[in-house]
SEVEXZA-205215 format. One record per residue (C-alpha): x negated, z negated, y. Coordinates in steps of 0.5 Angstrom, whole numbers, padded with zeros to 4 digits, always signed. Example, Ala and Ser with C-alpha at 12.3 -4.5 7.8 and 13.67 -1.06 7.14 Angstrom:
% residues 2
-0025-0016-0009-0027-0014-0002
% end
This chain:
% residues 377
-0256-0227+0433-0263-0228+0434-0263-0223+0439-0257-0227+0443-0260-0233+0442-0267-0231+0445-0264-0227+0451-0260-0233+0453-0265-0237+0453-0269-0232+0457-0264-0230+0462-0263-0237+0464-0265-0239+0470-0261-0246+0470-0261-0250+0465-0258-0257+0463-0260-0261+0457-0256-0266+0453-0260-0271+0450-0256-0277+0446-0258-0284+0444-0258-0282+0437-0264-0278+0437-0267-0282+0444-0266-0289+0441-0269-0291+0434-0262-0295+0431-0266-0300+0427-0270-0303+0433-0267-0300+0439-0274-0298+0441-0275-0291+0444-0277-0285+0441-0284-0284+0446-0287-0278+0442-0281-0275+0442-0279-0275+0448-0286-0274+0450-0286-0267+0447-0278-0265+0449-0281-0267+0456-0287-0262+0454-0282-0257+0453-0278-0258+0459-0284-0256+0463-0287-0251+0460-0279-0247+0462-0280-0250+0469-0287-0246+0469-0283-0240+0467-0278-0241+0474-0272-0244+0471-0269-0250+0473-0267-0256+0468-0262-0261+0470-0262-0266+0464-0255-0271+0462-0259-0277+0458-0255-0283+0455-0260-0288+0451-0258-0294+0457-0254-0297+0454-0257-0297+0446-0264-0299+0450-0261-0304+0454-0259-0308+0447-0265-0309+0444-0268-0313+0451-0261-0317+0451-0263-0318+0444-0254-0315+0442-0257-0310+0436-0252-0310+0431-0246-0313+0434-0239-0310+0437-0240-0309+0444-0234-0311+0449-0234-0307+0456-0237-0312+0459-0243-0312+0454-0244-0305+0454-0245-0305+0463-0249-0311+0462-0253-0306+0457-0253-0300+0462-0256-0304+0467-0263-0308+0462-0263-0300+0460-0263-0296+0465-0269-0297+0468-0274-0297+0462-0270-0290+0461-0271-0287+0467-0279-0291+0467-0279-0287+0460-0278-0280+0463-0282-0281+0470-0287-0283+0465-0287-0277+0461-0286-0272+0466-0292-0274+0470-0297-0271+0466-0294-0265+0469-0294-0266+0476-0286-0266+0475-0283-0272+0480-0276-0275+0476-0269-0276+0480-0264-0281+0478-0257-0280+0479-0251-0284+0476-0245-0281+0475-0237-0284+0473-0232-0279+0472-0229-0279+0479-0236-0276+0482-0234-0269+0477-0226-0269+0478-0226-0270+0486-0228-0265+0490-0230-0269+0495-0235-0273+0491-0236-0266+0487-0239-0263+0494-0243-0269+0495-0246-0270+0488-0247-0262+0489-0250-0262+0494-0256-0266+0492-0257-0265+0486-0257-0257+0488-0263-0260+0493-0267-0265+0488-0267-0258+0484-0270-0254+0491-0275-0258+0491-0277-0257+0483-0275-0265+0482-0271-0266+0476-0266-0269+0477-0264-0274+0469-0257-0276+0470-0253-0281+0467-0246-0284+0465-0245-0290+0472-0243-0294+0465-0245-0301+0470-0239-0301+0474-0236-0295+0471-0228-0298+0467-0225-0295+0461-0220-0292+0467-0226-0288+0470-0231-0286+0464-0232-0280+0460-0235-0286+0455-0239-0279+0452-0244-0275+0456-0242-0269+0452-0237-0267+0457-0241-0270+0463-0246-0265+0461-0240-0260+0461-0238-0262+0468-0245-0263+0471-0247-0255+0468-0240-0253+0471-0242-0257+0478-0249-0254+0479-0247-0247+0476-0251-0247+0470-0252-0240+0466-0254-0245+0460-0251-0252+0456-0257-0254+0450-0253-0261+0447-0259-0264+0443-0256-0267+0437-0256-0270+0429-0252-0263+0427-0255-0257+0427-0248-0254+0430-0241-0253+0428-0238-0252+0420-0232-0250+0419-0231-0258+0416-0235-0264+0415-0242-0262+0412-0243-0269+0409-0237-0269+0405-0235-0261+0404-0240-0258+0400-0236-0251+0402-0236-0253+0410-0239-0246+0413-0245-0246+0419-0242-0243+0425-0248-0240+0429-0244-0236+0434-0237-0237+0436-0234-0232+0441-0227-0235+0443-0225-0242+0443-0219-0241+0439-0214-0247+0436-0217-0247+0430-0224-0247+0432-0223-0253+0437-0219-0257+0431-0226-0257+0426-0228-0262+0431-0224-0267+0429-0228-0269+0421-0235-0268+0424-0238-0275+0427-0245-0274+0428-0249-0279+0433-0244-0285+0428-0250-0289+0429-0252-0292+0437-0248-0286+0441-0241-0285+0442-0240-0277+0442-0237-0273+0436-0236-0266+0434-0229-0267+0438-0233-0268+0444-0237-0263+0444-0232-0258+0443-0228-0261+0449-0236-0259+0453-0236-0252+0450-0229-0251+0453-0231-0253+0460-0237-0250+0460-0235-0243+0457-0229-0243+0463-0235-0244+0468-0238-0238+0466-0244-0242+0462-0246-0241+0455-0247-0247+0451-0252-0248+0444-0252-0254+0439-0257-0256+0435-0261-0261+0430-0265-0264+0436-0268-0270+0432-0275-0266+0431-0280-0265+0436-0281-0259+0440-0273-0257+0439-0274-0252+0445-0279-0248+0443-0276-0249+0436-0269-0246+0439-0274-0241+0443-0277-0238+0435-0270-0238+0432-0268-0245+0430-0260-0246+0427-0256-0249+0431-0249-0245+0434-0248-0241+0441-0241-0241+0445-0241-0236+0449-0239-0235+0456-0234-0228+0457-0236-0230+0465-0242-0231+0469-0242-0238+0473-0241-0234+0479-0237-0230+0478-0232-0235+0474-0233-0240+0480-0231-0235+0485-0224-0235+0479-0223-0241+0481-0224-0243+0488-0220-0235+0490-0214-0236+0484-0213-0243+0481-0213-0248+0487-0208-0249+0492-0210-0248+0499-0208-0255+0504-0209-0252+0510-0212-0246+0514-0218-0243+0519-0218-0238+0524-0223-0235+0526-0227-0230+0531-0228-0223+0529-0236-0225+0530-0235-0230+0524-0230-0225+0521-0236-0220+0520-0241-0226+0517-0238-0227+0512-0237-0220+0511-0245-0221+0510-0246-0225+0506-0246-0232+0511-0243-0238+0511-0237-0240+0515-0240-0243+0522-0236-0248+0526-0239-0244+0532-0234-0238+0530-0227-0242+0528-0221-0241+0534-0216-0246+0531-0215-0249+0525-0208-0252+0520-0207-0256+0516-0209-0264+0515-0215-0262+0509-0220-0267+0507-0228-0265+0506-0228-0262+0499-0220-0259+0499-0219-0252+0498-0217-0248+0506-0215-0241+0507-0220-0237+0513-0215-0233+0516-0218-0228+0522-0214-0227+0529-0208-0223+0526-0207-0228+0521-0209-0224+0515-0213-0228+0510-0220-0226+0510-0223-0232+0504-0222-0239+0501-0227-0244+0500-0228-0251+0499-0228-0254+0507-0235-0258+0508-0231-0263+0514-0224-0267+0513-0220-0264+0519-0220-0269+0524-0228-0268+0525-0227-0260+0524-0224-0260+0530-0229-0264+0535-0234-0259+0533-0230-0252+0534-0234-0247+0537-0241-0252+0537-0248-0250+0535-0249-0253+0528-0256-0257+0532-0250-0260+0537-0245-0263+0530-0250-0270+0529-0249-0271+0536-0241-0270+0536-0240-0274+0530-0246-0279+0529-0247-0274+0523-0249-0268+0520-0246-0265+0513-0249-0259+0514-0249-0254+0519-0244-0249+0515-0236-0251+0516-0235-0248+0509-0241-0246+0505-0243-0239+0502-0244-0242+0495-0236-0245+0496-0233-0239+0499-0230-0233+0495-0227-0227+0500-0221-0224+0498
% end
């Protein structure tokens, strides 16, 4: 076990972190956990000084957001909730720049509704920037848009926000930071014969039905076990293996790092080639490009599809729908996800990418579909 756990850790080159409101927000005053988050913020930098990457999902908005409207220990409607969310966020997201600028390390804002992972539209756009806050060593903090975000369109856990975010970014690791100390094959609180899991290979039935008689985070969060099981099955289809553990102590990375209990799910794939899975077998293809031999021997190499090498195109697709590139005898030579809805992809047939802003008054990207969202067959 502990030579799994350290070489997850160690082989991990992107991580994304889950914080809950349980352990970020103190229930009884609503105030936030300053020492702590500063020495989970002290963590983080030293593994962004080992070359990793670190993308945290914090909730504590909402829980922050009722001690300054002063609702502690009331039973919050939706509307109480958002109106928390929007006195919370700025002191939550002030909390993490603050803890970070000891470090040189710059934070980036990023809130997210269920929309913004599930289209893929909105999915490419969400990607796109979080990928380059990340290429310029920012991290990014992210949570759940619970301002305008209705009960139709929330995840209302960020367990499975964490899950979609680390299946998005192509993350090798998901840490759930929790008040348990992992999975028990029941409700530890009430079965003194409950079982520790330390390592779960396959998310089976039973397994999966464990989740349902352990709530951890009952106090100012919304997560449960449930959920979290729910996130481990996402992730683990993304190729990304995913860890909970007993975060209340200071220090749970370096923790983690010598050994500390928790439970691992882990992934039979890696994030690429899980993606690759994906985009190539699951999704269905709404149109088709065709292209020259010159862009046909690029991908071959590696590169992403060019306007410049595309002859013709089919089909009505919108940016972020899946499309098959075909070469001039109709072949299919690779899917991807297209970076232009169709009727711009075709004003820019065959243009230099420096030429795109000036056609379409706009620049997605010099690629018509990028080397990341591109899968050869």
């Amino acid at each position: 076990m502990d030579s799994l756990v350290a070489n997850t850790l160690a082989s991990a080159n992107r991580l994304v972190i889950k914080i809950g409101s349980a352990i970020l927000v103190d229930s009884e005053t609503g105030r936030l956990r300053e020492d702590w988050l500063i020495s989970v913020c002290n963590d983080i930098a030293a593994l962004k000084a080992q070359g990793k990457e670190v993308i945290i999902v914090s909730s504590g908005a909402i829980a922050l957001g009722r001690a300054r409207l002063n609702l502690m220990g009331q039973k919050l409607s939706l509307n109480d909730k958002q109106a928390c969310a929007a006195a919370g966020q700025s002191l939550l997201t002030l909390s993490y720049e603050n803890a970070f600028e000891a470090h040189g390390l710059v934070t980036a804002q990023a809130l997210l509704t269920l929309n913004d992972t599930e289209s893929r539209r909105r999915w490419l756009n969400a990607r796109l920037t979080l990928k380059t806050v990340l290429r310029h060593g920012g991290v990014p903090i992210i949570n759940e848009n619970d301002t305008v975000a209705t009960d139709e369109i929330r995840y209302g856990d960020n367990d499975r926000l964490a899950a979609r975010t680390a299946q998005m970014l192509g993350a090798d690791a998901l840490i759930l930071l929790s008040d348990i100390d992992g999975l028990y094959t029941a409700d530890p609180r009430s079965d003194e014969s409950a079982k520790h899991l330390p390592v779960i290979e396959t998310l089976t039935s039973e397994i999966m039905a464990m989740g349902g008689g352990v709530n951890s985070e009952a106090g100012v969060g919304s997560g449960g076990m449930a959920t979290k099981l729910a996130a481990a099955k996402i992730a683990v289809q993304a190729g990304c293996s995913m860890c909970i553990m007993d975060g209340r102590e200071a220090a749970p990375f370096t923790r983690l790092a010598n050994g500390e209990r928790c439970s691992w799910f882990y992934a039979q794939d890696n994030p690429k080639k899980a993606r690759s899975q994906w985009i190539g077998g699951t999704l269905k293809t709404v149109g088709s490009i065709i292209i020259d031999a010159g862009a046909a021997k690029a991908l071959t190499e590696g590169n992403s599809l060019l306007a410049a090498g595309v002859s013709t195109l089919e089909g009505d697709f919108r940016k972020g729908d899946a499309v098959s590139v075909l070469d001039s005898e109709g072949a299919e030579l690779a899917r991807g996800l297209v970076s232009y809805d169709a009727a711009d992809a075709e004003k820019i047939l065959g243009l230099k990418s420096k030429d795109i802003e000036g056609v379409l008054g706009y620049d997605n990207g010099a690629a018509l579909i990028h080397r990341d969202n591109l899968v050869m067959l």
